[in-house]
C-alpha positions in Angstrom: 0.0 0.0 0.0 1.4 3.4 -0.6 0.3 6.8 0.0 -1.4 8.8 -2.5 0.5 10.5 -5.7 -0.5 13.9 -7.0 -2.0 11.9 -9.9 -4.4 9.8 -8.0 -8.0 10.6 -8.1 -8.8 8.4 -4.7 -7.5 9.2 -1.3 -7.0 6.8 1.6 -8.9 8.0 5.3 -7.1 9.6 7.4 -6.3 6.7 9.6 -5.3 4.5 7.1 -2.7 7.0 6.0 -1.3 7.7 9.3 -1.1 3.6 10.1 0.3 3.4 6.4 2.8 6.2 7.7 3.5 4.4 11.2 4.7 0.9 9.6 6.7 2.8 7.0 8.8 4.8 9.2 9.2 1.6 11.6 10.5 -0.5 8.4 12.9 2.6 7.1 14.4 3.0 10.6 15.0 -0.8 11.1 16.5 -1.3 7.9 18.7 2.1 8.5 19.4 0.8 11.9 20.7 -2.8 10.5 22.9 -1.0 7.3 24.0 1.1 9.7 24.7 -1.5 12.5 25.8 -4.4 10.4 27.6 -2.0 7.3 25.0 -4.2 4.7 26.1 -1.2 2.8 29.9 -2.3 2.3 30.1 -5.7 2.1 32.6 -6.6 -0.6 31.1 -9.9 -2.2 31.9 -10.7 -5.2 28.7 -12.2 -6.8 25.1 -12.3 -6.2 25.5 -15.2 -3.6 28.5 -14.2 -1.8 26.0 -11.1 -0.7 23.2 -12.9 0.5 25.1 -15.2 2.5 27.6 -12.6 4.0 23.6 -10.6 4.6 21.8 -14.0 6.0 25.3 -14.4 8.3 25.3 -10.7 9.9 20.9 -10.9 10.3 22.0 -14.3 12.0 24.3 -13.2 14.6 21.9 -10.0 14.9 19.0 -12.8 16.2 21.9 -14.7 17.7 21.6 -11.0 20.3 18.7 -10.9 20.4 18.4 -14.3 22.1 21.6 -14.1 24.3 19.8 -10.4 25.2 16.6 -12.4 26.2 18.6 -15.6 27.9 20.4 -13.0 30.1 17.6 -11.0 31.1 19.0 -7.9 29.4 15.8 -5.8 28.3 16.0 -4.4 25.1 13.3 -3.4 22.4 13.8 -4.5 19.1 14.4 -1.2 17.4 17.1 -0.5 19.6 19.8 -3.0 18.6 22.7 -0.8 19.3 22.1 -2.2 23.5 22.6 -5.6 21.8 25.9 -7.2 23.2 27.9 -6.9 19.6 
């Protein structure tokens, strides 16, 4: 779903935009957050594959926090992933 274009003729309510608005923002910041976090945005791989797996590796140890986080009781939110023990 995306928001409407200056060309569109119907408009979403107003609660459906700002919900639309919500999940967006959440999604950009997580993904900004991981790039950031995990530097997704220099990974030197050579091909295609080399990427995803060095990606699926660094989203892995990311969980891999998340659950040591949650095994030793520290209490983090899951938008905040620089309190995770890198």
């Amino acid at each position: 779903m995306a928001l409407r274009r200056s060309n569109s003729r119907n408009d979403w309510p107003r609660h459906v935009r700002q919900l639309i608005f919500r999940l967006r923002r959440r999604v950009e910041t997580v993904f900004s957050q991981l790039s950031g976090q995990l530097n997704a945005e220099r990974v030197l791989a050579r091909s295609f594959q080399g990427l995803c797996t060095r990606l699926a590796n660094k989203i892995l140890a990311y969980n891999l926090c998340m659950v040591l986080n949650h095994i030793f009781g520290e209490d983090c939110e899951l938008a905040r992933i620089k309190k995770f023990v890198f």
